[in-house]
PyMOL commands that place a pseudoatom at each C-alpha (Angstrom):
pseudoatom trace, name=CA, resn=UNK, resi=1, chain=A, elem=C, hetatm=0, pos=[164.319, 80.868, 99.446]
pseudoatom trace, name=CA, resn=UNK, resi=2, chain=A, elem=C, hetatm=0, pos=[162.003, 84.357, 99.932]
pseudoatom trace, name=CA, resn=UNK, resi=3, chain=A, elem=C, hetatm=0, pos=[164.580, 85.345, 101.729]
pseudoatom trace, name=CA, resn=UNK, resi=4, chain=A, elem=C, hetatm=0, pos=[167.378, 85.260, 98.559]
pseudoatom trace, name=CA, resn=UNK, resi=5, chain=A, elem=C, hetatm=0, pos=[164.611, 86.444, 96.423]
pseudoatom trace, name=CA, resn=UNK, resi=6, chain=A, elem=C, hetatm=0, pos=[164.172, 89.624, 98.338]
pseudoatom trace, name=CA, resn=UNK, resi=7, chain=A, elem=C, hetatm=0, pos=[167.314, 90.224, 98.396]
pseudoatom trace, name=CA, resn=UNK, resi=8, chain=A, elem=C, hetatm=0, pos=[168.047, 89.881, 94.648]
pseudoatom trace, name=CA, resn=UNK, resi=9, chain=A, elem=C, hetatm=0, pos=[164.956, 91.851, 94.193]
pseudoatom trace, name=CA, resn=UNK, resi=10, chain=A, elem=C, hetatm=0, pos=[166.091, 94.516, 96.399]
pseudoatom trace, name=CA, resn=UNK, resi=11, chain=A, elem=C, hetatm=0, pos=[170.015, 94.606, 94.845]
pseudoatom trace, name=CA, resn=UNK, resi=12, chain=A, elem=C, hetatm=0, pos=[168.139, 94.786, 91.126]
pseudoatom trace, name=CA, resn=UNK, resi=13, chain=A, elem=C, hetatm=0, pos=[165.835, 97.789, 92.179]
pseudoatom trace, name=CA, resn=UNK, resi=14, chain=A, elem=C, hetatm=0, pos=[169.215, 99.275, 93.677]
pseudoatom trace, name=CA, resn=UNK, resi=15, chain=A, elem=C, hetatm=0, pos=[171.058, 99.239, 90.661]
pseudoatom trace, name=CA, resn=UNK, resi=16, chain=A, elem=C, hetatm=0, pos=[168.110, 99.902, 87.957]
pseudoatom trace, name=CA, resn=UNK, resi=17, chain=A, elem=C, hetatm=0, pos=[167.664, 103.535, 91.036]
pseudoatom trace, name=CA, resn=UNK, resi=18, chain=A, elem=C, hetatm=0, pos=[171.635, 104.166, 90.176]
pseudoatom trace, name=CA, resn=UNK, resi=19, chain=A, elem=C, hetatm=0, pos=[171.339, 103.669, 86.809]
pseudoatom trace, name=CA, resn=UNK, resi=20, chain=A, elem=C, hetatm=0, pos=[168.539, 106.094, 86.146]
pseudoatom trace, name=CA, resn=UNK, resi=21, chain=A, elem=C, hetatm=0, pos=[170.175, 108.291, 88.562]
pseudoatom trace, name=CA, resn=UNK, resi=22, chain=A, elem=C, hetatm=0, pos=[173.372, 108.011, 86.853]
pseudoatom trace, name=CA, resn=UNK, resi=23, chain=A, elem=C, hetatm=0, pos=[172.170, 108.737, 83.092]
pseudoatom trace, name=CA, resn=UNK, resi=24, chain=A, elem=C, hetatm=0, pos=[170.449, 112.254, 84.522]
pseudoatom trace, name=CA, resn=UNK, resi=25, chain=A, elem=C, hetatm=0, pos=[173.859, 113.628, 85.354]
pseudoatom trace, name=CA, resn=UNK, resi=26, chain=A, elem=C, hetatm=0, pos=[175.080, 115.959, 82.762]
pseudoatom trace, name=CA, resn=UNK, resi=27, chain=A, elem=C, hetatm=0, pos=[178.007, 114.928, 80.277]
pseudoatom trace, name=CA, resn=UNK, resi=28, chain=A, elem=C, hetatm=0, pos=[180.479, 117.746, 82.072]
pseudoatom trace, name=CA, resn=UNK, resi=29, chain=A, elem=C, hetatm=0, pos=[180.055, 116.199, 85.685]
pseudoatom trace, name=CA, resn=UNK, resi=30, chain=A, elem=C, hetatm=0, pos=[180.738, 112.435, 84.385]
pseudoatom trace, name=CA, resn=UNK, resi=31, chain=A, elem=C, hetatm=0, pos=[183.905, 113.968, 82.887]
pseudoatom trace, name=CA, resn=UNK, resi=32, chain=A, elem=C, hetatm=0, pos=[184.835, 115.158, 86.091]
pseudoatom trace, name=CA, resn=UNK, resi=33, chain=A, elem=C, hetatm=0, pos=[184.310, 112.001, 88.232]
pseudoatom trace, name=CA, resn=UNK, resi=34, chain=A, elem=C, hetatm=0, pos=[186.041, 110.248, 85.113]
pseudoatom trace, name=CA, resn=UNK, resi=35, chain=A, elem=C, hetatm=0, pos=[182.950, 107.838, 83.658]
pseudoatom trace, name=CA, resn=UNK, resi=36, chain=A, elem=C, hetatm=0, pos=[182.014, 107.916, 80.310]
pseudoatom trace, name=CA, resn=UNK, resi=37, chain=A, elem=C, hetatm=0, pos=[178.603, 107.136, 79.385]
pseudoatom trace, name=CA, resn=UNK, resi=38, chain=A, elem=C, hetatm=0, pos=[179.075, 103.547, 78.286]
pseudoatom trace, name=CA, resn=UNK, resi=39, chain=A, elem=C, hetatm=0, pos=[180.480, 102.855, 81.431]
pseudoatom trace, name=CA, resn=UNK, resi=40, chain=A, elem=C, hetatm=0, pos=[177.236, 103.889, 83.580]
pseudoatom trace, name=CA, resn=UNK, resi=41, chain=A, elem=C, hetatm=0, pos=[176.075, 100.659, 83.339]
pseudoatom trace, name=CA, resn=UNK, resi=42, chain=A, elem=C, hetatm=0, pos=[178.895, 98.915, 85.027]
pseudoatom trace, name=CA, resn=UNK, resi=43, chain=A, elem=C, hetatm=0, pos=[179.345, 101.580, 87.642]
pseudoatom trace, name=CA, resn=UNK, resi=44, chain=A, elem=C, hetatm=0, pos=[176.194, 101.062, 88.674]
pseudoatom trace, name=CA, resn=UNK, resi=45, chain=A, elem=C, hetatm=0, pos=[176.673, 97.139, 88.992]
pseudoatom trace, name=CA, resn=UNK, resi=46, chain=A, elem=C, hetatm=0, pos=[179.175, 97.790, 90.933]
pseudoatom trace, name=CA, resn=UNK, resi=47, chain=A, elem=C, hetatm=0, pos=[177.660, 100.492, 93.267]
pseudoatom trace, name=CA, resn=UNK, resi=48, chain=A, elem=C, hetatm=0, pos=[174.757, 97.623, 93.743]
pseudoatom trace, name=CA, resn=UNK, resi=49, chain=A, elem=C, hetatm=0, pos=[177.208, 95.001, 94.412]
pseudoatom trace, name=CA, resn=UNK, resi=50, chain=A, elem=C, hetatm=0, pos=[178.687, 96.774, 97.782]
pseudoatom trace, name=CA, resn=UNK, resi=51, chain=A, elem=C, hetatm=0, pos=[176.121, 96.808, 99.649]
for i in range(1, 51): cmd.bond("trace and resi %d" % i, "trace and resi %d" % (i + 1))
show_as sticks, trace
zoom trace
């Protein structure tokens, strides 16, 4: 049970890192890799969810 816990812990701190590090890239960048701002949130799920 600490075990899971950790983990979830450790995948949520993960994706609230890629989100933050996601909404400091500039506007012409996330054009470029093809995300639009509302979808920062799920790319960052995602991102979180691979590892």
């Amino acid at each position: 049970m600490l075990y899971d816990l950790r983990r979830r812990f450790a995948r949520w701190l993960a994706y609230r890192q890629t989100l933050a590090s996601l909404r400091r890239v500039p506007e012409r960048t996330l054009e470029d890799a093809g995300i639009s701002r509302e979808d920062i949130r799920e790319h960052a799920r995602h991102a979180t969810l691979r590892r």
